[in-house]
C-alpha positions in Angstrom: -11.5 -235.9 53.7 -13.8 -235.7 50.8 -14.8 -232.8 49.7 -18.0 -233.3 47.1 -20.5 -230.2 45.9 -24.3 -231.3 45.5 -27.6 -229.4 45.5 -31.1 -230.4 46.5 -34.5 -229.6 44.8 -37.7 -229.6 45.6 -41.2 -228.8 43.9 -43.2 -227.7 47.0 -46.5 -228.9 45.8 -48.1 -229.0 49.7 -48.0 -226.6 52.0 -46.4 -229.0 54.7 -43.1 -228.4 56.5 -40.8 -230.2 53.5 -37.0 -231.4 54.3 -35.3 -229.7 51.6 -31.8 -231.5 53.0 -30.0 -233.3 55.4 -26.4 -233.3 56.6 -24.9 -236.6 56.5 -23.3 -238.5 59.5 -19.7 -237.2 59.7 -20.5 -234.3 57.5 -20.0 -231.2 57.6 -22.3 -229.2 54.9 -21.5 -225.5 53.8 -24.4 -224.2 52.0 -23.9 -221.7 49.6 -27.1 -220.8 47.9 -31.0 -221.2 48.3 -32.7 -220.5 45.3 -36.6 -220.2 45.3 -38.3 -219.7 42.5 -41.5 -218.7 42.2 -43.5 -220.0 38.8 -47.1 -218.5 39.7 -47.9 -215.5 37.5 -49.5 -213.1 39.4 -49.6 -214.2 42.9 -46.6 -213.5 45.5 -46.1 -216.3 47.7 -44.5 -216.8 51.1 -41.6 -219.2 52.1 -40.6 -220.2 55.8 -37.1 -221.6 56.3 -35.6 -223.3 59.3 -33.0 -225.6 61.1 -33.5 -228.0 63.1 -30.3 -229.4 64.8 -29.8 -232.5 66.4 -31.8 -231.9 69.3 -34.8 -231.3 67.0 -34.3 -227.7 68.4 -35.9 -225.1 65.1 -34.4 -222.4 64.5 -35.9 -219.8 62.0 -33.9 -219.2 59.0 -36.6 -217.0 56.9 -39.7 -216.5 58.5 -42.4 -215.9 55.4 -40.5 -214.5 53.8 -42.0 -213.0 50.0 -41.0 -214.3 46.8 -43.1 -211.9 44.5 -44.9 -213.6 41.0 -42.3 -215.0 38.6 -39.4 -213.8 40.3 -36.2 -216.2 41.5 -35.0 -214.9 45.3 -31.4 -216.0 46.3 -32.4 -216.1 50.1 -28.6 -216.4 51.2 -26.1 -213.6 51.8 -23.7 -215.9 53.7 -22.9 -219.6 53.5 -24.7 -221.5 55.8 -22.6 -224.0 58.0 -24.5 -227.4 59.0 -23.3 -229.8 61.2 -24.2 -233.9 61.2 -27.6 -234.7 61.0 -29.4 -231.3 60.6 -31.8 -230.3 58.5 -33.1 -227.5 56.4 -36.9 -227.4 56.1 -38.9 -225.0 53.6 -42.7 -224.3 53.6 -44.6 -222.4 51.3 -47.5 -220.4 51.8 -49.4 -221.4 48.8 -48.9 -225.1 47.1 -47.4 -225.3 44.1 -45.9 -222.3 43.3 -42.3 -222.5 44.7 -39.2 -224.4 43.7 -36.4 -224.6 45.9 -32.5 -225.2 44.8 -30.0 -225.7 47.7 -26.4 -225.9 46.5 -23.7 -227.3 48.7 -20.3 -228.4 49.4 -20.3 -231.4 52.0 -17.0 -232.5 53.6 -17.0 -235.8 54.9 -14.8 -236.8 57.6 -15.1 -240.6 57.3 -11.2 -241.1 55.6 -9.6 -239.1 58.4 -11.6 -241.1 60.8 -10.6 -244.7 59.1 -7.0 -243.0 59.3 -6.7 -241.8 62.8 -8.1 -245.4 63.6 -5.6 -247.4 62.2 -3.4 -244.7 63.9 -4.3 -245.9 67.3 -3.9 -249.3 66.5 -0.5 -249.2 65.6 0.0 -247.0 68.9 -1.7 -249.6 71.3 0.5 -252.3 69.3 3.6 -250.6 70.1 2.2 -249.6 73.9 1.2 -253.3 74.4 5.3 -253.9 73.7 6.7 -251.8 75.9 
């Protein structure tokens, strides 16, 4: 297993419904922070945060939720656990005025894979003797 910490950024010049990060295939992702920044100086702005699992199913995260004028908002209290293949979304109310950090730790289960395959090899080897 590999265990490798990352983070994602994102300037959200639009006001579309941005991927902000995706969970790899045979990942595991344990998100520990969402930072968003907001650079405008005297406007508030909103941010909407979701998950969408593999089913394309959303779930709301932080629904416009108020980053007030040159202020950074840690939106996280808990890490947030994401399986393969979901993703985080983020949408501002305003363009231009947020930045988004996501910091994470993604464990990869790819080497126990390759190793519990040549596992079973070796067992069907020795099964196809008997």
């Amino acid at each position: 297993m590999a265990h490798t910490y990352k983070n994602s950024k994102i300037d959200l010049t639009t006001t579309d419904n941005t991927v902000l990060y995706t969970s790899p295939e045979s990942t595991v992702s344990i998100v520990k922070s969402i930072l968003v920044s907001n650079d405008d100086a005297s406007n508030a702005c909103e941010i909407t945060v979701t998950l969408l699992n593999t089913g394309n199913d959303v779930f709301s995260l932080f629904k416009q939720k108020d980053i007030a004028a040159k202020t950074t908002t840690e939106l996280l209290t808990n890490p947030l656990v994401m399986n393969t293949d979901e993703e985080l979304k983020v949408q501002a109310e305003n363009a231009n005025d947020l930045h988004v950090i996501c910091s994470y730790l993604e464990i990869t289960w790819q080497y126990l894979y390759l190793y519990l395959q040549k596992i079973l090899k070796k067992l069907n080897l020795l099964l196809s003797s008997l």
